[in-house]
N, CA, C and O of each residue as an XYZ file, in Angstrom:
208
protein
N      37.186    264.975     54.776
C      37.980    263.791     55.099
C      38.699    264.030     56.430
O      39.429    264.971     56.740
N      38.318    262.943     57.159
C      39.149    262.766     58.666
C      40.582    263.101     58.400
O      40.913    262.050     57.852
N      41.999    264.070     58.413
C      42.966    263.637     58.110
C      44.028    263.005     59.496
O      45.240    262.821     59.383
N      43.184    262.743     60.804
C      43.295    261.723     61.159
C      43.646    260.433     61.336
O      44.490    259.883     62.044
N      42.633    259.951     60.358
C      41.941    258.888     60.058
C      43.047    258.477     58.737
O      43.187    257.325     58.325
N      43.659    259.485     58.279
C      44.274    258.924     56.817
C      45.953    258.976     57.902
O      46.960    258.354     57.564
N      45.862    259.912     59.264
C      47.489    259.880     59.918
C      47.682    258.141     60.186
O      48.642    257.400     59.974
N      46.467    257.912     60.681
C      46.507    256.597     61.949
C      46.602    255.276     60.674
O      47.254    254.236     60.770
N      45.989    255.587     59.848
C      46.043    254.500     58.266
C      47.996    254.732     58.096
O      48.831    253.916     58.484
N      48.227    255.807     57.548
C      49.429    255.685     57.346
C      50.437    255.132     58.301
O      51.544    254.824     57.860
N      50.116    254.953     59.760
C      50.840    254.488     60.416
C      51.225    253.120     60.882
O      52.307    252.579     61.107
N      49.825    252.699     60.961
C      49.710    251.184     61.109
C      49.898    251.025     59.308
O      50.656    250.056     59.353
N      49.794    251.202     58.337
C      50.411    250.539     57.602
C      52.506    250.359     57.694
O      53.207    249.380     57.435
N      52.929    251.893     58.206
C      54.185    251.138     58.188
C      54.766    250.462     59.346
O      55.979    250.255     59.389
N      53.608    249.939     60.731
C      53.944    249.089     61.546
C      53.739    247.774     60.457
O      54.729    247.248     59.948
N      52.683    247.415     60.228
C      52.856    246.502     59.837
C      53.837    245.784     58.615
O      53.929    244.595     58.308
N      54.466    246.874     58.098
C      55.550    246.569     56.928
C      56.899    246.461     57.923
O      57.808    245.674     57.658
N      56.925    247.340     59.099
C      58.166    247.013     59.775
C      57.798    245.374     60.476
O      58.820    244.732     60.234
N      56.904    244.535     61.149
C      56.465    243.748     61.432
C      56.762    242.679     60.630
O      57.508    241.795     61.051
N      56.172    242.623     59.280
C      56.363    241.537     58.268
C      58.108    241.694     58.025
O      58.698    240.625     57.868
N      58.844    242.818     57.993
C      60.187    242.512     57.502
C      60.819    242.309     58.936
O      61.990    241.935     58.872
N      60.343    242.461     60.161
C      61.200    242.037     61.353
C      60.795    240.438     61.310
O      61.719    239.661     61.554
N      59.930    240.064     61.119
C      59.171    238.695     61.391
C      59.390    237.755     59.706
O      59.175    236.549     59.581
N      59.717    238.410     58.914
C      60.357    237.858     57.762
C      58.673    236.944     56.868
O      58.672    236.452     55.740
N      57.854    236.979     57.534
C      56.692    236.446     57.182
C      55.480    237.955     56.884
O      55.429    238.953     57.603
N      54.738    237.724     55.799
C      53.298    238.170     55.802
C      52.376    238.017     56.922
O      51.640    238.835     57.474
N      52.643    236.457     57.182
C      51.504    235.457     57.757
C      51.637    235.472     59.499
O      51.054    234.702     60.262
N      52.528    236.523     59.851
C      52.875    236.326     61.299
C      51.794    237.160     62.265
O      51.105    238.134     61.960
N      51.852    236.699     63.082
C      50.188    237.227     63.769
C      50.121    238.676     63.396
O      49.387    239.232     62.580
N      51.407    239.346     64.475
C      51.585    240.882     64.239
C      50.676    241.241     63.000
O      49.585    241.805     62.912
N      51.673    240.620     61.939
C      51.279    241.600     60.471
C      49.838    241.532     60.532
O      49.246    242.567     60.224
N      49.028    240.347     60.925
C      47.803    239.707     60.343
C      46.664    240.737     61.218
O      45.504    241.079     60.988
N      47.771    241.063     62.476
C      46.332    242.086     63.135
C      46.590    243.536     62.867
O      45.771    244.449     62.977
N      47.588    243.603     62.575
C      47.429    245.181     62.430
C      47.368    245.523     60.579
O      47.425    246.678     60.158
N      47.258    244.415     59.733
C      46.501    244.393     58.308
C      44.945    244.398     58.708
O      44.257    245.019     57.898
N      44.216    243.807     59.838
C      43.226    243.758     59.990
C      42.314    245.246     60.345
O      41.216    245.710     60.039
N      43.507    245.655     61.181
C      42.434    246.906     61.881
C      43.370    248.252     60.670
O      43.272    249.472     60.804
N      44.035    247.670     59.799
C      44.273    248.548     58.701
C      43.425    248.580     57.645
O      43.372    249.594     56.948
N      42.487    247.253     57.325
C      41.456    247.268     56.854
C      40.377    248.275     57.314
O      40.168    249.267     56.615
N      39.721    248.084     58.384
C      38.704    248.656     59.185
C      39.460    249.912     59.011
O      40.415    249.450     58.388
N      39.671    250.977     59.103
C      40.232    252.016     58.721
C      40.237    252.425     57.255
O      39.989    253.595     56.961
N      40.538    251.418     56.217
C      39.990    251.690     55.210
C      38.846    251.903     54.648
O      38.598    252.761     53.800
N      37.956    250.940     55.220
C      36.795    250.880     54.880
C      35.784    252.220     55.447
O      34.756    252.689     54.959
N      36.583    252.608     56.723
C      35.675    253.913     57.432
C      36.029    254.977     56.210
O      35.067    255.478     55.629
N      37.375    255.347     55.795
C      37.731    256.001     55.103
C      37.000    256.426     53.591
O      36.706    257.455     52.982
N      36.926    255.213     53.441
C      35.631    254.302     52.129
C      34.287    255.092     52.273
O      33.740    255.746     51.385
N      33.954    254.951     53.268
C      32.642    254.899     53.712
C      32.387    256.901     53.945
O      31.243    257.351     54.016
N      33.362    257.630     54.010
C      32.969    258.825     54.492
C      33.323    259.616     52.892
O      32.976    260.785     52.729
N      33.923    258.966     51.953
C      34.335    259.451     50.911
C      32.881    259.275     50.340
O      32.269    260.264     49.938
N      32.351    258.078     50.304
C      30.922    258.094     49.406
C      30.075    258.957     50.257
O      29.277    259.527     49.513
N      29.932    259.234     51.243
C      29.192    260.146     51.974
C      29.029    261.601     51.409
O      27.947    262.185     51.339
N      30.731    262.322     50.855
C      30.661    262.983     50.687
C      29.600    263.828     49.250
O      29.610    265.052     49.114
């Protein structure tokens, strides 16, 4: 496992929790793009675990 890959996940997840509580919305762009490329990060993560 990349632990990387699990630093850069943990991080953009708590941008985006500081984001949604500065912006008081889920739905505010911020949150919506950096939930997005927090996805894509999951899924690589996903993807190297079944590999193993």
């Amino acid at each position: 496992m990349d632990k990387q890959l699990l630093t850069q996940m943990e991080q953009l997840r708590k941008k985006m929790i500081e984001a949604a509580l500065l912006n008081e919305s889920l739905q505010h762009l911020d949150v919506l793009v950096l939930s997005q490329s927090l996805d894509e990060i999951i899924v690589q993560v996903q993807r190297e675990r079944r590999a193993l």
